[in-house]
Structure formats: C-alpha cells, structure tokens
N, CA, C and O atoms as a CHARMM CRD file, in Angstrom:
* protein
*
  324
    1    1 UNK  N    -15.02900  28.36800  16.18600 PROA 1      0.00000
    2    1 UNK  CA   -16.43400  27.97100  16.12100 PROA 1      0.00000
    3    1 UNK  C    -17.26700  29.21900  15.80900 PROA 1      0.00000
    4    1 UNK  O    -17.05500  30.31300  16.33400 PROA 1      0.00000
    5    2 UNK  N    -18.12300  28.99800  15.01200 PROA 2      0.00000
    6    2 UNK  CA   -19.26100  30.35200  14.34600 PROA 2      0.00000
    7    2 UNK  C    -20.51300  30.56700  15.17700 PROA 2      0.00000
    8    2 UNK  O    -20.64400  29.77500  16.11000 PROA 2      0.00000
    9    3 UNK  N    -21.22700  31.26100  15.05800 PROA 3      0.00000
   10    3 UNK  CA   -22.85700  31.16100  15.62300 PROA 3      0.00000
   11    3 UNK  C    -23.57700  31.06100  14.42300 PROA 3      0.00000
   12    3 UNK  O    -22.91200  30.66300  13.46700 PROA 3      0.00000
   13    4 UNK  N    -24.57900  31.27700  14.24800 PROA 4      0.00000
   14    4 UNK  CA   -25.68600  31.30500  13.22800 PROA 4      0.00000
   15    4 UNK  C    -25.24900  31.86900  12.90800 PROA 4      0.00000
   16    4 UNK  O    -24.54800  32.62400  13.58300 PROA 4      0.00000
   17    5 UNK  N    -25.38700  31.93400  11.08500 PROA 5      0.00000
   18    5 UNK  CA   -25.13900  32.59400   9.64100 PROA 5      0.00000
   19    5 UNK  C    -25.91200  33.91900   9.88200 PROA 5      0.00000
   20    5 UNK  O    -25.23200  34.94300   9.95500 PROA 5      0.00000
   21    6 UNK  N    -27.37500  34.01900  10.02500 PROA 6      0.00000
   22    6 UNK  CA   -28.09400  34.86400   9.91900 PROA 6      0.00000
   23    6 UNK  C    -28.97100  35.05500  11.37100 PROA 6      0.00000
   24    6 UNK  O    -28.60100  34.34100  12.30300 PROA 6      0.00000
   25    7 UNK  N    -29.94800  35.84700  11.57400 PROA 7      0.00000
   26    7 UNK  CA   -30.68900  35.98900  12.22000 PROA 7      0.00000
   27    7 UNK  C    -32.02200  34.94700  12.06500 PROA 7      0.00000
   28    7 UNK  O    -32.67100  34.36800  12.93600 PROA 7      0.00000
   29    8 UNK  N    -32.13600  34.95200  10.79000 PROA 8      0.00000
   30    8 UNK  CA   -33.52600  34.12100  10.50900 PROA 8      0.00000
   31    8 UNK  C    -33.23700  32.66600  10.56700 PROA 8      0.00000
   32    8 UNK  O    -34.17400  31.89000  10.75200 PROA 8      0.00000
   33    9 UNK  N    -31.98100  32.20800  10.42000 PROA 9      0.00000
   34    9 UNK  CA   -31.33500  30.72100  10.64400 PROA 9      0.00000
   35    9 UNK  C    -31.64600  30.66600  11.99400 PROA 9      0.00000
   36    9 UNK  O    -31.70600  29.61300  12.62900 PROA 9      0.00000
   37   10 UNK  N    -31.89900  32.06500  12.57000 PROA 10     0.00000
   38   10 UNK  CA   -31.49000  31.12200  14.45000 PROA 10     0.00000
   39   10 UNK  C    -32.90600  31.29900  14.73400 PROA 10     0.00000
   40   10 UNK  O    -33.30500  30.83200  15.80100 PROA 10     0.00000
   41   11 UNK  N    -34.03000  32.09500  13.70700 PROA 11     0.00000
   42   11 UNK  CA   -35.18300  31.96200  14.41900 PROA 11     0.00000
   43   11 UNK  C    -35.80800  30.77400  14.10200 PROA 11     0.00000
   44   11 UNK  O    -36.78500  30.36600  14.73000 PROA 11     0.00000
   45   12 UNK  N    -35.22700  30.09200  13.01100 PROA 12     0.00000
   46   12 UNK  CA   -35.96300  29.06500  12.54300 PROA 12     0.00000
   47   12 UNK  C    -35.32700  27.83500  13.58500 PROA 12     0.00000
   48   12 UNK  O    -36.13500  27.05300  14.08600 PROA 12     0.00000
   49   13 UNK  N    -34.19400  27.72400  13.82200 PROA 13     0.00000
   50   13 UNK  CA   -33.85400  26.65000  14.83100 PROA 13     0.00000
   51   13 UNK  C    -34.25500  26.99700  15.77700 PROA 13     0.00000
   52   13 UNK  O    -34.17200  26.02300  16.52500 PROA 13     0.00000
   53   14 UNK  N    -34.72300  27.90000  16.36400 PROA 14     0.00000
   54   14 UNK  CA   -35.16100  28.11200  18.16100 PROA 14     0.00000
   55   14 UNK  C    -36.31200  27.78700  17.83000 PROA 14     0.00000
   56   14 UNK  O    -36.87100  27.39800  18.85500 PROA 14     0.00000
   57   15 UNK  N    -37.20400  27.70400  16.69800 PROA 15     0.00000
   58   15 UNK  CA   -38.75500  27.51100  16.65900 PROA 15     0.00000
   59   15 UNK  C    -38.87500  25.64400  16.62600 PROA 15     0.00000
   60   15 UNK  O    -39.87500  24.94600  16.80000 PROA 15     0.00000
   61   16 UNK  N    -37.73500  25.31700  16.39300 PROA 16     0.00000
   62   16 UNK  CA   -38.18700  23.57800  15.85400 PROA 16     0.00000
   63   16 UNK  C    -38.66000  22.93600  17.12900 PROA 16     0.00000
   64   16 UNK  O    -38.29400  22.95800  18.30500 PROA 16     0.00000
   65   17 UNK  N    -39.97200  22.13900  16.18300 PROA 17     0.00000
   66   17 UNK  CA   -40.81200  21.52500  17.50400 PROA 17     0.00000
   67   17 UNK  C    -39.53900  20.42900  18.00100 PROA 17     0.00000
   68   17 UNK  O    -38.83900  19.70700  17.29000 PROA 17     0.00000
   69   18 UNK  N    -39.53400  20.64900  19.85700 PROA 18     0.00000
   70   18 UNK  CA   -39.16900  19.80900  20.36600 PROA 18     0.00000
   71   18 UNK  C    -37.43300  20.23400  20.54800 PROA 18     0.00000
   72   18 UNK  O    -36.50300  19.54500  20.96700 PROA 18     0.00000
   73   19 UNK  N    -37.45600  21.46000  20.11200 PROA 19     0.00000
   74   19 UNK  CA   -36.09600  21.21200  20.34800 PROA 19     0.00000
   75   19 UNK  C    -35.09300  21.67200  21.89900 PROA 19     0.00000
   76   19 UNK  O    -33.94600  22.03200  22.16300 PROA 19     0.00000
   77   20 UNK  N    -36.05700  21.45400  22.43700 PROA 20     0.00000
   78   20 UNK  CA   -35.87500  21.86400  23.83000 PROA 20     0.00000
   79   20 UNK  C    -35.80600  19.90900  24.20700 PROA 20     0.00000
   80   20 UNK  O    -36.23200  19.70100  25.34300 PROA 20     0.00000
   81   21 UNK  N    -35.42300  18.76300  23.56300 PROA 21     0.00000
   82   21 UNK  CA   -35.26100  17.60900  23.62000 PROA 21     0.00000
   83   21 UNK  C    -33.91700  17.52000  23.23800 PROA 21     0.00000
   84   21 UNK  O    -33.14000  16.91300  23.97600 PROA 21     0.00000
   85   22 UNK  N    -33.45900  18.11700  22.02800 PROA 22     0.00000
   86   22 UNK  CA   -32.41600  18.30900  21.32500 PROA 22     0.00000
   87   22 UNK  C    -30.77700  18.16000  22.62200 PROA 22     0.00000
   88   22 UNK  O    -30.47700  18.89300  23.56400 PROA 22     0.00000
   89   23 UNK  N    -30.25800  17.23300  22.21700 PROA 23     0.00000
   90   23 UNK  CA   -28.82500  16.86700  23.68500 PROA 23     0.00000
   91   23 UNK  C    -28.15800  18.76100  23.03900 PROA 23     0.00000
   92   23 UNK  O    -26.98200  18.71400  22.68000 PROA 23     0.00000
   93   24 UNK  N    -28.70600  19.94600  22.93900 PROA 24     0.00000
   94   24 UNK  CA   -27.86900  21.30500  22.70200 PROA 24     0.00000
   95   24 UNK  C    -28.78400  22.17400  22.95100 PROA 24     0.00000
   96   24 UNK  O    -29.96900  21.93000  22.72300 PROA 24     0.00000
   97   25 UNK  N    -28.37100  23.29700  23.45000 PROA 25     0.00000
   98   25 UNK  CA   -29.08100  24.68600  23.73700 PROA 25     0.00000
   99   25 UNK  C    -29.42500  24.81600  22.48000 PROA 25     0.00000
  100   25 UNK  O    -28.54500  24.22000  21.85800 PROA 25     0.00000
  101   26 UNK  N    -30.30700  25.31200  21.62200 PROA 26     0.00000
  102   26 UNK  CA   -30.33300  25.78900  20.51000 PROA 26     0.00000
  103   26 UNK  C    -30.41100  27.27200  20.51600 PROA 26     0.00000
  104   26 UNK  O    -30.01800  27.90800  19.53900 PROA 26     0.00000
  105   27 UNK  N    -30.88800  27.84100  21.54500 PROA 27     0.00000
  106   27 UNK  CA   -30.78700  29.61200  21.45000 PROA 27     0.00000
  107   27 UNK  C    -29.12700  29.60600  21.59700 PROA 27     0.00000
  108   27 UNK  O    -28.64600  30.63300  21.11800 PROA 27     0.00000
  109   28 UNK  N    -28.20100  28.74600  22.11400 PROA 28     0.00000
  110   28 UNK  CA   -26.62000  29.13300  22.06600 PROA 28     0.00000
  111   28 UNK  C    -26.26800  28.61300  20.57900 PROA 28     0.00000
  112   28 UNK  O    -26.29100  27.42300  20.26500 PROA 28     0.00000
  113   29 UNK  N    -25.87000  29.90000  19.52100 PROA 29     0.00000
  114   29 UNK  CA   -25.66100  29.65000  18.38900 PROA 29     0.00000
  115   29 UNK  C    -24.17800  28.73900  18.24500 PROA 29     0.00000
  116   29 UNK  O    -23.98500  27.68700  17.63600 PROA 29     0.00000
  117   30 UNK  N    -23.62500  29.22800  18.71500 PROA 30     0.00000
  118   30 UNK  CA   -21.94400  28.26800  18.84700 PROA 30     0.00000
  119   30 UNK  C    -22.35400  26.69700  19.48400 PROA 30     0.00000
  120   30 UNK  O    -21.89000  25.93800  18.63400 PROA 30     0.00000
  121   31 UNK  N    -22.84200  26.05000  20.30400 PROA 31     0.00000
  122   31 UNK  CA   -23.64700  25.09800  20.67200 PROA 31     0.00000
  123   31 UNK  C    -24.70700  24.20000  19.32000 PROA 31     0.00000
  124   31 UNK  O    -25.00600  23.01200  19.20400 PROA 31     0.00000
  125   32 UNK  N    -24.87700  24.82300  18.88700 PROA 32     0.00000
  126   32 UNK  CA   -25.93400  23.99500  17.49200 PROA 32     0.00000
  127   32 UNK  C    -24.94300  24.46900  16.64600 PROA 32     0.00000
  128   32 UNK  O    -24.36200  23.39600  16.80400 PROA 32     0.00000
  129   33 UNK  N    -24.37500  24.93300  16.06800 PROA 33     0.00000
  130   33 UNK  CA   -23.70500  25.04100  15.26900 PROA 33     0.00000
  131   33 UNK  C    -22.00600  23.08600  14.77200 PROA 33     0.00000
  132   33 UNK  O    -21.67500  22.22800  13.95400 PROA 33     0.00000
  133   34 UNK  N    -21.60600  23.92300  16.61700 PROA 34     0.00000
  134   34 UNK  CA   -20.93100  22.36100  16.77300 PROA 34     0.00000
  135   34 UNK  C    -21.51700  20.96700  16.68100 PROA 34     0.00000
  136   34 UNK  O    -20.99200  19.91100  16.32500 PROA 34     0.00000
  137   35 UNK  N    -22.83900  21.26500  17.12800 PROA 35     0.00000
  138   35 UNK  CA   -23.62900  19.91000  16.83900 PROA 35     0.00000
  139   35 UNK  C    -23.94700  19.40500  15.81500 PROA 35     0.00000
  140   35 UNK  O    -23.95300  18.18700  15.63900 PROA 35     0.00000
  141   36 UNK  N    -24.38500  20.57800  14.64300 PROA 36     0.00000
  142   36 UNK  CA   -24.53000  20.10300  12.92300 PROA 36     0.00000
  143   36 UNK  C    -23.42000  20.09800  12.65500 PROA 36     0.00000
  144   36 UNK  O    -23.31800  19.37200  11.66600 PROA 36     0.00000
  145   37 UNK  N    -22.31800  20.53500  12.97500 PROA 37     0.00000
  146   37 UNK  CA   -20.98800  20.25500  12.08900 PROA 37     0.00000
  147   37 UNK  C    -20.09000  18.84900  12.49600 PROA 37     0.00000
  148   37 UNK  O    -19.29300  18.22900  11.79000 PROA 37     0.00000
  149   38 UNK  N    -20.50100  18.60100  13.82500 PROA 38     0.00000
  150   38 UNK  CA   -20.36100  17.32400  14.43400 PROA 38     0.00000
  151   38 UNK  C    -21.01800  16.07400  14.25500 PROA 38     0.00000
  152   38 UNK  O    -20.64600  14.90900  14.39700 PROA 38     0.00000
  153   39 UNK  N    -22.24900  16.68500  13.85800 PROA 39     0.00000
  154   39 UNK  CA   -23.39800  15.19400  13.44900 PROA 39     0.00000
  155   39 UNK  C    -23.53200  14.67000  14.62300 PROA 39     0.00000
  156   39 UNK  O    -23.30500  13.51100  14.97300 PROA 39     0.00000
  157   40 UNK  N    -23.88800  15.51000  15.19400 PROA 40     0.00000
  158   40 UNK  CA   -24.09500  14.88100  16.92100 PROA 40     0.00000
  159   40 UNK  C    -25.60100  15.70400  17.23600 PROA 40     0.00000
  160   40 UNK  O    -25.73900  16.00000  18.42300 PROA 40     0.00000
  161   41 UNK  N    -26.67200  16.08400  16.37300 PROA 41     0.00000
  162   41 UNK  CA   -28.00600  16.53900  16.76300 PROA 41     0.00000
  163   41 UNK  C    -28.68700  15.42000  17.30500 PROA 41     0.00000
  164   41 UNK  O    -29.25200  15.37500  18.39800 PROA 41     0.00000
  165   42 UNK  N    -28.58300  14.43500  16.38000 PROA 42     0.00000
  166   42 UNK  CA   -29.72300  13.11300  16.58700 PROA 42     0.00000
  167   42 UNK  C    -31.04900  13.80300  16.19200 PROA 42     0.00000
  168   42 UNK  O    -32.10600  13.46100  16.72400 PROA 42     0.00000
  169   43 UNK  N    -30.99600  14.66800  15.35900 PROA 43     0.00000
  170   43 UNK  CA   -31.85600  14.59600  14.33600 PROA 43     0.00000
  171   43 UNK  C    -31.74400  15.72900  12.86400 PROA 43     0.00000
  172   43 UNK  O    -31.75300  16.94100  12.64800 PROA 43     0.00000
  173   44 UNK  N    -31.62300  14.26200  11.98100 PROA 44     0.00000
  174   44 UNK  CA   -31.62300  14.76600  10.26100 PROA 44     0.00000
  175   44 UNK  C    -32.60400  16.34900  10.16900 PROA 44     0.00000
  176   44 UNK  O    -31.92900  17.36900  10.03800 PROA 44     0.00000
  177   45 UNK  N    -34.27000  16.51900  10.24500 PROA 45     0.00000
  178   45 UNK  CA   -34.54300  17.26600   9.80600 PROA 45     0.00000
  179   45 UNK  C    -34.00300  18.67100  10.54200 PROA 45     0.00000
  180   45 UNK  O    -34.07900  19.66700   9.82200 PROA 45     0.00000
  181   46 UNK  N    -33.37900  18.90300  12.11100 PROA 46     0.00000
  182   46 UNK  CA   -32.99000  19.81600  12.53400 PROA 46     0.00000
  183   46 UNK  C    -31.21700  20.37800  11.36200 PROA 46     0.00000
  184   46 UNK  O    -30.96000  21.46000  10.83400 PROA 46     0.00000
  185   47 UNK  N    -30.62700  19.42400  11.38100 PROA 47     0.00000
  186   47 UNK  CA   -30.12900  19.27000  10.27300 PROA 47     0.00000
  187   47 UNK  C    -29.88400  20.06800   8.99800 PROA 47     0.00000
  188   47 UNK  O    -28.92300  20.79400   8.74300 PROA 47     0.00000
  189   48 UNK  N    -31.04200  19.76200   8.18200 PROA 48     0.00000
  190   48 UNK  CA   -31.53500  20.19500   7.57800 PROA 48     0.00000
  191   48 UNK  C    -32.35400  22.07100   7.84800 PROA 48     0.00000
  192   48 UNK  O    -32.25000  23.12100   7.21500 PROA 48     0.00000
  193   49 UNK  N    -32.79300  21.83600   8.56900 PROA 49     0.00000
  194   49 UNK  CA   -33.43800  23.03400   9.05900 PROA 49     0.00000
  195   49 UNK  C    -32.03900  24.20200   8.86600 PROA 49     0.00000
  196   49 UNK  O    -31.94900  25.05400   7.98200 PROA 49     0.00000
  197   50 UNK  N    -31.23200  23.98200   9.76100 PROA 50     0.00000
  198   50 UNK  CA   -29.94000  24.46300  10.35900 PROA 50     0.00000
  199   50 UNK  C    -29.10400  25.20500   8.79600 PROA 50     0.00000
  200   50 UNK  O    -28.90800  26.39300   8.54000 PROA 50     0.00000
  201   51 UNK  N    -28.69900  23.76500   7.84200 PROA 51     0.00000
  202   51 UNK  CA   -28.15000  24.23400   6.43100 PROA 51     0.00000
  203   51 UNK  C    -29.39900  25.18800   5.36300 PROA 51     0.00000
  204   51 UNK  O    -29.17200  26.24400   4.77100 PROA 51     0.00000
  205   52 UNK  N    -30.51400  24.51800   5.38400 PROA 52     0.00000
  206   52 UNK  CA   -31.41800  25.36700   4.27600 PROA 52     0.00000
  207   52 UNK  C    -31.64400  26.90100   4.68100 PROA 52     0.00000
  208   52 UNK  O    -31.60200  27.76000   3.80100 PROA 52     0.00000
  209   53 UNK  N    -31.89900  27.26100   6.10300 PROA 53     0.00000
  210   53 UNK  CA   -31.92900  28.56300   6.48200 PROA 53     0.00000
  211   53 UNK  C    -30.68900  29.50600   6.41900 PROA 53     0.00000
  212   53 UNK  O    -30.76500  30.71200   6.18400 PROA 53     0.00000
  213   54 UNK  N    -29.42500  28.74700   6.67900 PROA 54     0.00000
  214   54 UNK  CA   -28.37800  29.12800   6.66200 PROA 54     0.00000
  215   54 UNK  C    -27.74500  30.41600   5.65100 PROA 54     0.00000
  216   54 UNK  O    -26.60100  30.79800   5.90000 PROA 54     0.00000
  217   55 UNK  N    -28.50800  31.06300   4.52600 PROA 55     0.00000
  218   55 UNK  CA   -27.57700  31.65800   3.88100 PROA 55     0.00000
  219   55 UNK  C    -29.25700  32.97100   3.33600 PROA 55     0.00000
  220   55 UNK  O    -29.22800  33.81300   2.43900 PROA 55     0.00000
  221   56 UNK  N    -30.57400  32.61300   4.36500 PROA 56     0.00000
  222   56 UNK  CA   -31.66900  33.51500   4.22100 PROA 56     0.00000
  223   56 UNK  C    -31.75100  34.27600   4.79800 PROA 56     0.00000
  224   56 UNK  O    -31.80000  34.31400   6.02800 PROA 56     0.00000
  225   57 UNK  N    -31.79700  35.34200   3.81700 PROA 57     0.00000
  226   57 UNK  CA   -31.63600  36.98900   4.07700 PROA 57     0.00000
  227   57 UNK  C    -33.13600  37.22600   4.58900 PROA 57     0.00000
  228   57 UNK  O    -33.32300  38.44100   4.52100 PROA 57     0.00000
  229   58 UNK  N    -34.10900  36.68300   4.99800 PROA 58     0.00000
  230   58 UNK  CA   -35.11100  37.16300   5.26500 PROA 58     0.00000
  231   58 UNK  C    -35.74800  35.70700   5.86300 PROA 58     0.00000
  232   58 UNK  O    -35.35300  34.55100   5.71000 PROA 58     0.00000
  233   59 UNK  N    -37.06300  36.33800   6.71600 PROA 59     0.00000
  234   59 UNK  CA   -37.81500  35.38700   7.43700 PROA 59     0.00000
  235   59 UNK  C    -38.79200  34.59500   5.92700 PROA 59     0.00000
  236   59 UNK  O    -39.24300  33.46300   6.10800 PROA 59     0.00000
  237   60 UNK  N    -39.00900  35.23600   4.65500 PROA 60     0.00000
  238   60 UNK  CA   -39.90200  35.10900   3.32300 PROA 60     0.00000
  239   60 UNK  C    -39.09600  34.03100   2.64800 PROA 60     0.00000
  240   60 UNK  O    -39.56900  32.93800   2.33900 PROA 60     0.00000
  241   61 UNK  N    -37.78700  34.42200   2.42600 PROA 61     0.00000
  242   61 UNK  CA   -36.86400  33.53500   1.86200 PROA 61     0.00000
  243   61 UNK  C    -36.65900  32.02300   2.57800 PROA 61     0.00000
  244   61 UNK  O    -36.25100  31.10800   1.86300 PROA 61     0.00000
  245   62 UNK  N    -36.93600  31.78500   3.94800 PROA 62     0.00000
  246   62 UNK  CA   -36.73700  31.05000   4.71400 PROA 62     0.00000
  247   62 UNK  C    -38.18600  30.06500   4.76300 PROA 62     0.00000
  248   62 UNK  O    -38.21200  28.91200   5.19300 PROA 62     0.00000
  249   63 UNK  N    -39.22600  30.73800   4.27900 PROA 63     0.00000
  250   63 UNK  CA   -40.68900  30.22400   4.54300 PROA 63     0.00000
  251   63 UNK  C    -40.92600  29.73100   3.22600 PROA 63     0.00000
  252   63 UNK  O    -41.94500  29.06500   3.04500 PROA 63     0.00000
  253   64 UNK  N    -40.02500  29.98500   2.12600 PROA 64     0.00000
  254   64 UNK  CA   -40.56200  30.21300   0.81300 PROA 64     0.00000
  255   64 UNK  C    -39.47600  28.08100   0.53500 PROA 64     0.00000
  256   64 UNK  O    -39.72600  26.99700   0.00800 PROA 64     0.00000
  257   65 UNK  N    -38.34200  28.74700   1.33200 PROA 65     0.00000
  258   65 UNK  CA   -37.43500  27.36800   0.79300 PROA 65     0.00000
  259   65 UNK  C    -37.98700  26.57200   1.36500 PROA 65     0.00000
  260   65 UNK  O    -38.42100  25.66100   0.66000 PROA 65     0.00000
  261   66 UNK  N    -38.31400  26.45800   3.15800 PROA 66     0.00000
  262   66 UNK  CA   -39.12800  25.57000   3.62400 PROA 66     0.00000
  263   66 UNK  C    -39.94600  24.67200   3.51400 PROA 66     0.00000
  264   66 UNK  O    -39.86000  23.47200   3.77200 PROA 66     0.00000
  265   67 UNK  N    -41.25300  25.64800   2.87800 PROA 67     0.00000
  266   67 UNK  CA   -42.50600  25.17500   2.09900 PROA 67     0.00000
  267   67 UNK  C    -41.54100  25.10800   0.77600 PROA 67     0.00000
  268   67 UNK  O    -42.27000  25.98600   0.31400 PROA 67     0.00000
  269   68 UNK  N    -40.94800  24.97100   0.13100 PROA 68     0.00000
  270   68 UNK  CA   -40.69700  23.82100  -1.22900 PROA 68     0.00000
  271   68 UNK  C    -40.23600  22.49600  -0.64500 PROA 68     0.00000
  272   68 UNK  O    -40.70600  21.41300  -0.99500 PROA 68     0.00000
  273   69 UNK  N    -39.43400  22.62900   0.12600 PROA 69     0.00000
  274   69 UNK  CA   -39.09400  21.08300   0.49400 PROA 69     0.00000
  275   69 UNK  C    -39.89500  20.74900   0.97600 PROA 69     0.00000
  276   69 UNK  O    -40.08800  19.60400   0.56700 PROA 69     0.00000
  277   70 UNK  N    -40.98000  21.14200   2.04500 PROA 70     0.00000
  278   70 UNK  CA   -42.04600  19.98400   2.59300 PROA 70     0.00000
  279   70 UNK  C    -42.94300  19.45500   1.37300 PROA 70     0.00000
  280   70 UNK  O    -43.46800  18.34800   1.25900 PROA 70     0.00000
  281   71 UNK  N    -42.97200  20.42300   0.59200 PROA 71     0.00000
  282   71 UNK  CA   -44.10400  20.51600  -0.72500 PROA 71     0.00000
  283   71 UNK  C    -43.46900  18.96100  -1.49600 PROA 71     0.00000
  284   71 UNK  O    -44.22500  18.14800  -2.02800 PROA 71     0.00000
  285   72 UNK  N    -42.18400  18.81100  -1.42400 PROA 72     0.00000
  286   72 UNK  CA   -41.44400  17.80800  -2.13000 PROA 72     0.00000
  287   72 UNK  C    -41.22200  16.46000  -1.46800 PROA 72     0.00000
  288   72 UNK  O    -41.09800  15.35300  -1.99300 PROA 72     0.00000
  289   73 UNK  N    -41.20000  16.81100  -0.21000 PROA 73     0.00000
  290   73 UNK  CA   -41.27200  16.04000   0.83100 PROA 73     0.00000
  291   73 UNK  C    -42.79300  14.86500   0.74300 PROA 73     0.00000
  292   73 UNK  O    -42.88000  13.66800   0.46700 PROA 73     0.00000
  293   74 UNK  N    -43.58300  15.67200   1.03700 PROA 74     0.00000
  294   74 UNK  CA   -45.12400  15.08200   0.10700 PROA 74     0.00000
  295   74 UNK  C    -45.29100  14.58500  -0.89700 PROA 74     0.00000
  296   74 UNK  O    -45.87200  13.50200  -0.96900 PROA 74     0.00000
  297   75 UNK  N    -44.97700  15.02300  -1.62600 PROA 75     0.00000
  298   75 UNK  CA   -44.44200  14.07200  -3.29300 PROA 75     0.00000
  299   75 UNK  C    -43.87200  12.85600  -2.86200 PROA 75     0.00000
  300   75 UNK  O    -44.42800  11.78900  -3.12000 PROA 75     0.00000
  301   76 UNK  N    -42.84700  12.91400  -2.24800 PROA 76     0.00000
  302   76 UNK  CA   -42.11700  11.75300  -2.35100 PROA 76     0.00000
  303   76 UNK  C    -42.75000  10.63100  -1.58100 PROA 76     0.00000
  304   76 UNK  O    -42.88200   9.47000  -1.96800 PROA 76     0.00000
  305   77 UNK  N    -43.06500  11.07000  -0.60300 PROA 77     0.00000
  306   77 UNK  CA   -44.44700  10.27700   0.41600 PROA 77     0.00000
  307   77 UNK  C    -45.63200   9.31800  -0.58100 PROA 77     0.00000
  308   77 UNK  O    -45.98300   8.14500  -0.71400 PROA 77     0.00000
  309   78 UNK  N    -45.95600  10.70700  -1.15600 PROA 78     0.00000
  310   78 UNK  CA   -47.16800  10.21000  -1.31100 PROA 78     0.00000
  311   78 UNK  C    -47.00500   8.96500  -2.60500 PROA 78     0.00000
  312   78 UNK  O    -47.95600   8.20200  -2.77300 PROA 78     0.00000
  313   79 UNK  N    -45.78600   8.83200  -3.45800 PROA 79     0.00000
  314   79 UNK  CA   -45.22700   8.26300  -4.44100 PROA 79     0.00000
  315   79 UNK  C    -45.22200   6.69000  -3.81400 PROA 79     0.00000
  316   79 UNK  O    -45.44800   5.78800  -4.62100 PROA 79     0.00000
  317   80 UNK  N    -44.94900   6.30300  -2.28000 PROA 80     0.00000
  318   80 UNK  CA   -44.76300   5.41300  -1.85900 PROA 80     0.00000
  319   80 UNK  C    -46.40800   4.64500  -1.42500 PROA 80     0.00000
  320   80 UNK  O    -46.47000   3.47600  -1.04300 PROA 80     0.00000
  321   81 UNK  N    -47.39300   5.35600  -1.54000 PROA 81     0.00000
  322   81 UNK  CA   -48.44500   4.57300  -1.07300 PROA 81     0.00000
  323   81 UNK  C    -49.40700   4.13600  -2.75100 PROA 81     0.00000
  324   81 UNK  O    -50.42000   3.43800  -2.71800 PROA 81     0.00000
C-alpha cells in the first residue's frame, strides 16, 4: 500500500470540505489511498480530487488543473438549464 504521490495531493485531500465525514482518516495517506483504490470513499469528487492532484509538482499546478475542471464542470451545468 502507497501514501500520497506528492505533498500537494495530500494538501489538497486534507483541505476537502467535509472530509472529516469521509468513513477514512484523510491526513493517514495509506488510509485514503486504500479507499480510492477500493472505491470505498462514498464520494466521486474526493475521488477525483485524490487522481487529478496525484502526479502535481506544485500547489499552482494543482490550482491551475482544479480550476479547469470546475471551469468545465460549469459548462456542462450550465448546458442543462
């Protein structure tokens, strides 16, 4: 079992709202790690959070991929009303 890829992967999962709800420690990197590879979070965007940060060399790189997917995320939203 691994811990977080990077440093900025684990700051971005310790920051997700609510994840002190999350059935996993998220500051224990081996703990969230088993849980996204298990599909046992019970929730997609932590998920998500977990793989997109996963391979960012920086806190910029991490804010930059972020904000494109929410940016896209909105698009797709807003396509439905």
């Amino acid at each position: 079992m691994t811990t977080y890829t990077t440093p900025v992967q684990r700051a971005a999962c310790e920051a997700f709202p609510g994840a002190d709800l999350l059935p996993f420690n998220v500051t224990d990197g081996i703990q969230a790690t088993a849980a996204v590879q298990a599909g046992t979070t019970g929730n997609i965007l932590f998920d998500f959070v977990f793989h997109e940060t996963g391979d960012c060399k920086s806190r910029v790189e991490a804010y930059r991929r972020l904000l494109h997917a929410a940016d896209k995320l909105i698009e797709i939203a807003q396509s439905l009303v």
